[in-house]
PDB file of N, CA, C and O in Angstrom:
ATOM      1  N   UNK A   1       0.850  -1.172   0.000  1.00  0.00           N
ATOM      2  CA  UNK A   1       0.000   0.000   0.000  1.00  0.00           C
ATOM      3  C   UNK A   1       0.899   1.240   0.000  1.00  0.00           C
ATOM      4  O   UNK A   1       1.985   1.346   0.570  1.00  0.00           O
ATOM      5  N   UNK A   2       0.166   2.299  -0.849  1.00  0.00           N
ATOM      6  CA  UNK A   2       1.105   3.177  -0.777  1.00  0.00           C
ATOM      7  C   UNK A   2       0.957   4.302   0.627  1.00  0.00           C
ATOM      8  O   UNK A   2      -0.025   4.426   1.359  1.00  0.00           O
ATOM      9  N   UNK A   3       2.034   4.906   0.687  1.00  0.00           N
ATOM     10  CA  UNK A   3       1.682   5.978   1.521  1.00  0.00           C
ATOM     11  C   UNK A   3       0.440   7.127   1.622  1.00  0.00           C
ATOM     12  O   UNK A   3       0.083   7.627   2.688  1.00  0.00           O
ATOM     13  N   UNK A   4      -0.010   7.370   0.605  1.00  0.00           N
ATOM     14  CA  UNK A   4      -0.956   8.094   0.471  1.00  0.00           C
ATOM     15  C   UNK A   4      -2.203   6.995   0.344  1.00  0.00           C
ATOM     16  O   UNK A   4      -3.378   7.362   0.364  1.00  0.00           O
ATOM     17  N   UNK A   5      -1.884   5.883   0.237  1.00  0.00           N
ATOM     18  CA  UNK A   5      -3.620   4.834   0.412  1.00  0.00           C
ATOM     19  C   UNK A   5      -3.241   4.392   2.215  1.00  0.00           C
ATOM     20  O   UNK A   5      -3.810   3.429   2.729  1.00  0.00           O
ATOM     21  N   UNK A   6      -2.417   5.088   2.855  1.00  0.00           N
ATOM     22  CA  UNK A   6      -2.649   4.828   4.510  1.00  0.00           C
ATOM     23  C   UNK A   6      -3.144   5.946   4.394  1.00  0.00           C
ATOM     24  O   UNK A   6      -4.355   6.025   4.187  1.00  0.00           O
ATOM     25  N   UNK A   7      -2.531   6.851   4.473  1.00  0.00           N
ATOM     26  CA  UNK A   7      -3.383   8.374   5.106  1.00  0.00           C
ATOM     27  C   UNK A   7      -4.589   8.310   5.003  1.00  0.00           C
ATOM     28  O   UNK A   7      -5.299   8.515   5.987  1.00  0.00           O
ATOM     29  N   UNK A   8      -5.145   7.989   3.703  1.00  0.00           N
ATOM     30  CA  UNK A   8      -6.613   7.919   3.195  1.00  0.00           C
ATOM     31  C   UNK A   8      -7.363   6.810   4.380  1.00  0.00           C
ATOM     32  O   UNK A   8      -8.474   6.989   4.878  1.00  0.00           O
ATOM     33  N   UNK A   9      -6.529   5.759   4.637  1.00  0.00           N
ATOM     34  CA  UNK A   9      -6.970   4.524   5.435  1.00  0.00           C
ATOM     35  C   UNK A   9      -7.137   5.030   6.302  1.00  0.00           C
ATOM     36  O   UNK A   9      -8.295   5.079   6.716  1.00  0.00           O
ATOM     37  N   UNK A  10      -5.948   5.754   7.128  1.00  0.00           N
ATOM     38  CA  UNK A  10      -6.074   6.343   8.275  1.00  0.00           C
ATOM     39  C   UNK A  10      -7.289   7.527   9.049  1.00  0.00           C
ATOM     40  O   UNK A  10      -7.636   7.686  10.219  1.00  0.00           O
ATOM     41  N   UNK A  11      -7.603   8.061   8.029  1.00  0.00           N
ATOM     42  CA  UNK A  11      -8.447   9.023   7.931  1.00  0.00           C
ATOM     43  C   UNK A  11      -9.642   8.414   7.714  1.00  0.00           C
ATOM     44  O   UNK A  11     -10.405   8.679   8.644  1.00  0.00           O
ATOM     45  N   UNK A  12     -10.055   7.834   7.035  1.00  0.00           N
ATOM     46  CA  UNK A  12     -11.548   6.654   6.850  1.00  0.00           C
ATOM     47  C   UNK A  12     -11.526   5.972   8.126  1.00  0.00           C
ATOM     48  O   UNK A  12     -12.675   5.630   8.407  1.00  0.00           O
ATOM     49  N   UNK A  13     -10.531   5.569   9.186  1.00  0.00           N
ATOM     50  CA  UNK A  13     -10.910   4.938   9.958  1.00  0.00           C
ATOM     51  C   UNK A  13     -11.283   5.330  10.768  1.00  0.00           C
ATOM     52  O   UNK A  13     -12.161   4.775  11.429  1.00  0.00           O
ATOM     53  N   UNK A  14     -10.653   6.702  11.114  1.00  0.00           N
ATOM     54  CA  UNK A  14     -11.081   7.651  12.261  1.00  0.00           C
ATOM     55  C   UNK A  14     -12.468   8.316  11.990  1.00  0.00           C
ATOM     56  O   UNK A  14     -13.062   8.717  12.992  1.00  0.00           O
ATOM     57  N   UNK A  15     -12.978   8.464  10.956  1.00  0.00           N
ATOM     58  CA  UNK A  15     -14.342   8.634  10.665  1.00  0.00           C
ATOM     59  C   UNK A  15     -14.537  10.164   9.849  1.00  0.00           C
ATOM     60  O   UNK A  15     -15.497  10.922   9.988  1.00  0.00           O
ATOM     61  N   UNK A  16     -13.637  10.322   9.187  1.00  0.00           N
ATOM     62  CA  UNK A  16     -13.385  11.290   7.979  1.00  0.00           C
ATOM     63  C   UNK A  16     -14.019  10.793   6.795  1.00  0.00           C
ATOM     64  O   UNK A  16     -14.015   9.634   6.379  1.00  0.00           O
ATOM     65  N   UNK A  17     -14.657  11.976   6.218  1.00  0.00           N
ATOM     66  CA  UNK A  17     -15.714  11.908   5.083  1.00  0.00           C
ATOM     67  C   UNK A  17     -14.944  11.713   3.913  1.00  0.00           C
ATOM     68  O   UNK A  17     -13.797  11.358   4.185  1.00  0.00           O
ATOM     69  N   UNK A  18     -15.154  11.811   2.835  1.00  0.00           N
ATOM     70  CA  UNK A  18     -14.518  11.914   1.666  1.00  0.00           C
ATOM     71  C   UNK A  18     -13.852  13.294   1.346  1.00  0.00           C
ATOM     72  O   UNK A  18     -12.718  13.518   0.923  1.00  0.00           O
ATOM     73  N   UNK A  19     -14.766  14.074   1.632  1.00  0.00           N
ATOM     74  CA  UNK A  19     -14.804  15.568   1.422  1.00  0.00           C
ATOM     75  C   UNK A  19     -13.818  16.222   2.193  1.00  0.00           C
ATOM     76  O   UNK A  19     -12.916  16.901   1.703  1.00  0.00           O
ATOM     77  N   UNK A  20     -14.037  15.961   3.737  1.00  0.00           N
ATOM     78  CA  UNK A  20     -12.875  15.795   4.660  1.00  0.00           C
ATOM     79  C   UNK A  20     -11.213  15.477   4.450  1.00  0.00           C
ATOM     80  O   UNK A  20     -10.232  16.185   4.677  1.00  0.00           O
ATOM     81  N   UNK A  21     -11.346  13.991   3.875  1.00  0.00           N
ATOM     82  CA  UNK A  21     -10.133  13.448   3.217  1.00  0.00           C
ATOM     83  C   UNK A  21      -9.417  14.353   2.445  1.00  0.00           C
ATOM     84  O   UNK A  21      -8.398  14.949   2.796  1.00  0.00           O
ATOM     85  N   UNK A  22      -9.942  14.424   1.471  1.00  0.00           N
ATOM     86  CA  UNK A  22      -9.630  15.702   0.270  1.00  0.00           C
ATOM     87  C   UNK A  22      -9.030  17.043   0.537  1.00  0.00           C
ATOM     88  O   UNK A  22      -8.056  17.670   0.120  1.00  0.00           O
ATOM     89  N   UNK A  23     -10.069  17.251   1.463  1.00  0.00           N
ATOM     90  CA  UNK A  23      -9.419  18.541   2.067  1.00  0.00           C
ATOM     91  C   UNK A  23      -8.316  18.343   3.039  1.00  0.00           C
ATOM     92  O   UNK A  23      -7.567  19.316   2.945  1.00  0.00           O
ATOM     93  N   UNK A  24      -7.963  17.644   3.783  1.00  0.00           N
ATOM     94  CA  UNK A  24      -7.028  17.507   4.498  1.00  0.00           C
ATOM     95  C   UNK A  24      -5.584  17.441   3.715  1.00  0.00           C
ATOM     96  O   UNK A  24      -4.523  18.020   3.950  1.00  0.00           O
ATOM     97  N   UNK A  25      -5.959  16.515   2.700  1.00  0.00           N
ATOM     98  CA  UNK A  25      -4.790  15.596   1.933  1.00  0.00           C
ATOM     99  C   UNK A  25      -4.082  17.132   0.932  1.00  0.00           C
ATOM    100  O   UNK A  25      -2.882  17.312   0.723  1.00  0.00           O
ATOM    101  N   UNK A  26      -5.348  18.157   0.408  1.00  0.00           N
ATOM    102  CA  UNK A  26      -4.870  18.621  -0.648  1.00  0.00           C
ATOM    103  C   UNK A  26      -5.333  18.142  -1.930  1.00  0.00           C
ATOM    104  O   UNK A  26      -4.950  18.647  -2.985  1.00  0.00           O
ATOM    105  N   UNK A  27      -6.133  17.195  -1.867  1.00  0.00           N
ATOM    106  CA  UNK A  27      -6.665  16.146  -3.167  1.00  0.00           C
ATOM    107  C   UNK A  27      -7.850  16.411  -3.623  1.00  0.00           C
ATOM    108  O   UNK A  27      -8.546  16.876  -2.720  1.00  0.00           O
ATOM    109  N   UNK A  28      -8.629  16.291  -5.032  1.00  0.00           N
ATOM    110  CA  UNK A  28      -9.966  16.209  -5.213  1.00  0.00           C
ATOM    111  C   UNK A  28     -10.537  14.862  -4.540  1.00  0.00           C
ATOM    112  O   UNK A  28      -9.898  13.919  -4.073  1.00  0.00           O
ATOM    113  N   UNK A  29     -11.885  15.045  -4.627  1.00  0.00           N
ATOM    114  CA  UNK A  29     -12.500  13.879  -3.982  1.00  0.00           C
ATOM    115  C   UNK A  29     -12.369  12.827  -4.968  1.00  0.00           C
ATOM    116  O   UNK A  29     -12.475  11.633  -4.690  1.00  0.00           O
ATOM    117  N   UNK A  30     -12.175  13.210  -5.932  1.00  0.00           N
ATOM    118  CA  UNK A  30     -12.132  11.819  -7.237  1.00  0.00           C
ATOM    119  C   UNK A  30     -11.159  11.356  -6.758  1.00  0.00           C
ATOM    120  O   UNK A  30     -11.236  10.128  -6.798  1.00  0.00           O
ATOM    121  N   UNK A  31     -10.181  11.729  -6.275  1.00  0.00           N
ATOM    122  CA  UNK A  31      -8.542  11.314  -5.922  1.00  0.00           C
ATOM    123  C   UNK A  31      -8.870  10.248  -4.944  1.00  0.00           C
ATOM    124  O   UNK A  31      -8.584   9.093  -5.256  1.00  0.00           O
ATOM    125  N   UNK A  32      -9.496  10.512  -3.674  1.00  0.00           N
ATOM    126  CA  UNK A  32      -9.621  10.132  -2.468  1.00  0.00           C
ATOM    127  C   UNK A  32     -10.540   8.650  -3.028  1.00  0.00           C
ATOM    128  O   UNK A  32      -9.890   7.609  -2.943  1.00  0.00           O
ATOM    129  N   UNK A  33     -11.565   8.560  -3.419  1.00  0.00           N
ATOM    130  CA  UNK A  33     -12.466   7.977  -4.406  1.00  0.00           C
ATOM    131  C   UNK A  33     -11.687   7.038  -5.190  1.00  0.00           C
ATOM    132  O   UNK A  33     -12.087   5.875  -5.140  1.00  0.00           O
ATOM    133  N   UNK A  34     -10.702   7.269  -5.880  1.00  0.00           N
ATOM    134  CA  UNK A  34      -9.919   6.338  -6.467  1.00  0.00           C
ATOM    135  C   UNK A  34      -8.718   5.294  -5.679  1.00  0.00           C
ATOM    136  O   UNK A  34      -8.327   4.190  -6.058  1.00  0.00           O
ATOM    137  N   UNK A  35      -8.232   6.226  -4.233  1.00  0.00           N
ATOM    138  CA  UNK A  35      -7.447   5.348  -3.604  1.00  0.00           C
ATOM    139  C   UNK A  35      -8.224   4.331  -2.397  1.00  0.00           C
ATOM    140  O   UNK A  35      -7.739   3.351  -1.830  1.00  0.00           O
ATOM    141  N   UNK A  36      -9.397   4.852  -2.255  1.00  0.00           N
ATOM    142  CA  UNK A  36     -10.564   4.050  -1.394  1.00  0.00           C
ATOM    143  C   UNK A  36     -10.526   2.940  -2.358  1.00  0.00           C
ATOM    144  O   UNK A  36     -10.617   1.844  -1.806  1.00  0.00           O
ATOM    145  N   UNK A  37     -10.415   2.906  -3.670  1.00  0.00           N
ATOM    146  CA  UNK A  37     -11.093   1.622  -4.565  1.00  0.00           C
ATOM    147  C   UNK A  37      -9.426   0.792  -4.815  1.00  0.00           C
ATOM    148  O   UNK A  37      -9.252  -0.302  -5.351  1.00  0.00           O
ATOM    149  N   UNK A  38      -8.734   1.393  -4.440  1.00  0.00           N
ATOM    150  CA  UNK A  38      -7.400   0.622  -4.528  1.00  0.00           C
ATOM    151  C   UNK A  38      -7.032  -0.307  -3.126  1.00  0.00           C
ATOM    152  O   UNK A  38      -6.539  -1.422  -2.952  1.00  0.00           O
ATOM    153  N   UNK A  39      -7.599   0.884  -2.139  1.00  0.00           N
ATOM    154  CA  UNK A  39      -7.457   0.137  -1.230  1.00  0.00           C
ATOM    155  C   UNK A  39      -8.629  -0.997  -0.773  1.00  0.00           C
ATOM    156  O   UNK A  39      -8.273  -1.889  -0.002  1.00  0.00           O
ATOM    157  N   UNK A  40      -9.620  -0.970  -1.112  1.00  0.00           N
ATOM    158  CA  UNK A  40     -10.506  -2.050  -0.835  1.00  0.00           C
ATOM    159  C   UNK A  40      -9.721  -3.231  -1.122  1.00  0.00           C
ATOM    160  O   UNK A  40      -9.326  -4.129  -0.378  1.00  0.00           O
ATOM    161  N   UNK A  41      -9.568  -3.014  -2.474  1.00  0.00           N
ATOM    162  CA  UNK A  41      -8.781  -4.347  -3.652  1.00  0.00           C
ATOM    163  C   UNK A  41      -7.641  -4.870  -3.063  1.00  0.00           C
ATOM    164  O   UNK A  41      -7.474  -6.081  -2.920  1.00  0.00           O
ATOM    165  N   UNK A  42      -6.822  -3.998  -2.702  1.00  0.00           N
ATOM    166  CA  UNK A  42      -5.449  -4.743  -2.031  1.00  0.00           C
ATOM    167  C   UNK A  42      -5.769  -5.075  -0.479  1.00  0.00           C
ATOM    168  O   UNK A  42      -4.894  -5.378   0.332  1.00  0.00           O
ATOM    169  N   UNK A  43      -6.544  -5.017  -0.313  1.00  0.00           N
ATOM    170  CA  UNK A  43      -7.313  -5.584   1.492  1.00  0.00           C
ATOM    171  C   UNK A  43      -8.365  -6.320   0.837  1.00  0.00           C
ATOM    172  O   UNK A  43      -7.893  -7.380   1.249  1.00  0.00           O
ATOM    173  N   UNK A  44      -9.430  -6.718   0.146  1.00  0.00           N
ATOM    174  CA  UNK A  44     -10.019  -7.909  -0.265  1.00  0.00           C
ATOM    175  C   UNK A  44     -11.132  -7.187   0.366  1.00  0.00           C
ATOM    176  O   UNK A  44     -11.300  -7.753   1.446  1.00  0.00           O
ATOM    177  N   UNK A  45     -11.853  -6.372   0.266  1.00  0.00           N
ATOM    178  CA  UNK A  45     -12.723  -5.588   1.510  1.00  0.00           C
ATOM    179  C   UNK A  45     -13.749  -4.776   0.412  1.00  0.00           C
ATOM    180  O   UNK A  45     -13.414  -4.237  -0.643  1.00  0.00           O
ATOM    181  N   UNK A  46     -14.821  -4.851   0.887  1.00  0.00           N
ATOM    182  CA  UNK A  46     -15.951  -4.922  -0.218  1.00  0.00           C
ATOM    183  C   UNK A  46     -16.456  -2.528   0.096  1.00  0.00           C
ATOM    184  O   UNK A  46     -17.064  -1.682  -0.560  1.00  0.00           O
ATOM    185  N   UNK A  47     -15.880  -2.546   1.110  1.00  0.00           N
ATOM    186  CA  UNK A  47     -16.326  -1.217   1.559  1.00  0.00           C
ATOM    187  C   UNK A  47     -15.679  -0.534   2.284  1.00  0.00           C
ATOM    188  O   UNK A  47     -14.754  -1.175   2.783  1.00  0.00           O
ATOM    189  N   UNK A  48     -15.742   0.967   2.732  1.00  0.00           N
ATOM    190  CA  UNK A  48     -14.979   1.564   3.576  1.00  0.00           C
ATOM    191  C   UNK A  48     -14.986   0.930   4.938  1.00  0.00           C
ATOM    192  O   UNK A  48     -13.918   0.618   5.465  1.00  0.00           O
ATOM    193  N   UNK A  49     -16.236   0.708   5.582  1.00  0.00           N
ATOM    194  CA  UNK A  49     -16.683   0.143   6.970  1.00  0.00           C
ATOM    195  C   UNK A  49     -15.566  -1.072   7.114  1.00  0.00           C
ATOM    196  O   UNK A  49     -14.865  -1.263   8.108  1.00  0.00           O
ATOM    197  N   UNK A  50     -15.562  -2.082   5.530  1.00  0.00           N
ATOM    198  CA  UNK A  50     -14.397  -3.412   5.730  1.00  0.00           C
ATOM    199  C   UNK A  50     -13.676  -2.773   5.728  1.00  0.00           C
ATOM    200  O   UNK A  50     -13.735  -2.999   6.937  1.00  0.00           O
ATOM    201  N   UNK A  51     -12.774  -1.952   5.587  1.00  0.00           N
ATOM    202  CA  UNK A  51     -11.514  -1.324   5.684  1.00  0.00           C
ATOM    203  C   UNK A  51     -11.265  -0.773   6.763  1.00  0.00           C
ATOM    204  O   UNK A  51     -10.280  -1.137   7.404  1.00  0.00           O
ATOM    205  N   UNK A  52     -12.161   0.318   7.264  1.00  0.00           N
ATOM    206  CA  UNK A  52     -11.531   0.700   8.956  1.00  0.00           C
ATOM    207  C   UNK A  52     -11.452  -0.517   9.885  1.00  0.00           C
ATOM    208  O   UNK A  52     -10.478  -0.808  10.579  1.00  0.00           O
ATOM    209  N   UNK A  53     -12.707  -1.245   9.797  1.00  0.00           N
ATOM    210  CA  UNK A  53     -12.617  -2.489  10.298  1.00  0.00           C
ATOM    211  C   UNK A  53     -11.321  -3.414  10.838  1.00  0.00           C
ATOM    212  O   UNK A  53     -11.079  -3.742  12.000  1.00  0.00           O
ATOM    213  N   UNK A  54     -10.518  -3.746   9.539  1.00  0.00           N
ATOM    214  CA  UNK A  54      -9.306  -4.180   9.326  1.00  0.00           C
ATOM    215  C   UNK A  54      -8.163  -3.665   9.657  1.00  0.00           C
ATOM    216  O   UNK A  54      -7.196  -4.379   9.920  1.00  0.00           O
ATOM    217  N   UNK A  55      -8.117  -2.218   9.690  1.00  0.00           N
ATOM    218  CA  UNK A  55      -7.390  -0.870  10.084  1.00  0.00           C
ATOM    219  C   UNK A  55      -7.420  -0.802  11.476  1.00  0.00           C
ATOM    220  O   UNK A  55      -6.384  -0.885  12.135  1.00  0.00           O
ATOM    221  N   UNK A  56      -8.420  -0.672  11.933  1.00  0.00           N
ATOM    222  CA  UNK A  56      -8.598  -0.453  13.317  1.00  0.00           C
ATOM    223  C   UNK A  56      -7.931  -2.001  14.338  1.00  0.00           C
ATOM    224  O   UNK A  56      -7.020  -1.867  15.155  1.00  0.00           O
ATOM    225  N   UNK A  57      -8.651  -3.443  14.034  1.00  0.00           N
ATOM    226  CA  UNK A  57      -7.922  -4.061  14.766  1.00  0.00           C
ATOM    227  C   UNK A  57      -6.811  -4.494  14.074  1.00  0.00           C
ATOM    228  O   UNK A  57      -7.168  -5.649  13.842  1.00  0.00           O
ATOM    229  N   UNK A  58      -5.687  -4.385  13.568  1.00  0.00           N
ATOM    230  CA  UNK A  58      -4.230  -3.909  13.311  1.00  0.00           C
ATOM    231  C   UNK A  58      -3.840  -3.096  13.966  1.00  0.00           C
ATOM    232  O   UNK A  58      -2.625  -3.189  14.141  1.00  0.00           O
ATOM    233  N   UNK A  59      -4.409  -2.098  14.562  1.00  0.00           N
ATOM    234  CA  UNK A  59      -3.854  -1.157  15.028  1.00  0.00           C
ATOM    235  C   UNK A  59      -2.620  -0.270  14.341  1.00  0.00           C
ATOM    236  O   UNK A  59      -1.539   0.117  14.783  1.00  0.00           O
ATOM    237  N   UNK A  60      -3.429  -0.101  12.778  1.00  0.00           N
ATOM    238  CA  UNK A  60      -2.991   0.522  12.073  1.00  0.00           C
ATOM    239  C   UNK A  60      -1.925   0.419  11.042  1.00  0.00           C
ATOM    240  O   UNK A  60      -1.530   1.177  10.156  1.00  0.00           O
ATOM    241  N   UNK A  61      -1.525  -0.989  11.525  1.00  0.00           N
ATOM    242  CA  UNK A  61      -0.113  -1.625  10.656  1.00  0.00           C
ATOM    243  C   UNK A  61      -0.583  -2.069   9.431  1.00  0.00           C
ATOM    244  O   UNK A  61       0.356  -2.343   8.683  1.00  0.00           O
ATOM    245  N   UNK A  62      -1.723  -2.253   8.915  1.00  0.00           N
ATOM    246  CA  UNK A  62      -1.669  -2.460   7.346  1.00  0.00           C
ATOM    247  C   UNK A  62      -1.089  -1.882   6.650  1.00  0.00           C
ATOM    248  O   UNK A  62      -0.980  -0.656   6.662  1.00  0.00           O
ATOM    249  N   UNK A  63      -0.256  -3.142   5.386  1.00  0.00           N
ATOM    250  CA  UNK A  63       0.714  -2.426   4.457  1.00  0.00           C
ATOM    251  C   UNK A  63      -0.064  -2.987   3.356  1.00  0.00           C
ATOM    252  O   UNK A  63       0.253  -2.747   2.191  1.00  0.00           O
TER     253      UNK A  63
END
């Protein structure tokens, strides 16, 4: 995963919007939108909820 598909992770898990994301990152929401769909895929995870999910008990170490 890249560095910028944690931040995004990181930020989805803590309960940051898309819009949120974006703005934080500096990114359009299409941006944020596109690394949510990268990161589902490389975590096997059908949604954001599966992803903090996975994020959260890791305690953040997903690579």
């Amino acid at each position: 995963m890249t560095v910028r598909e944690r931040e995004v992770l990181h930020r989805t898990a803590h309960g940051e919007t898309n819009a949120q994301i974006a703005a934080g990152l500096g990114v359009t929401v299409h941006a944020v939108k596109f690394h949510l769909s990268s990161i589902f895929h490389k975590l096997g995870v059908r949604n954001r909820t599966g992803a903090a999910a996975l994020y959260l008990s890791s305690r953040g170490t997903v690579s």
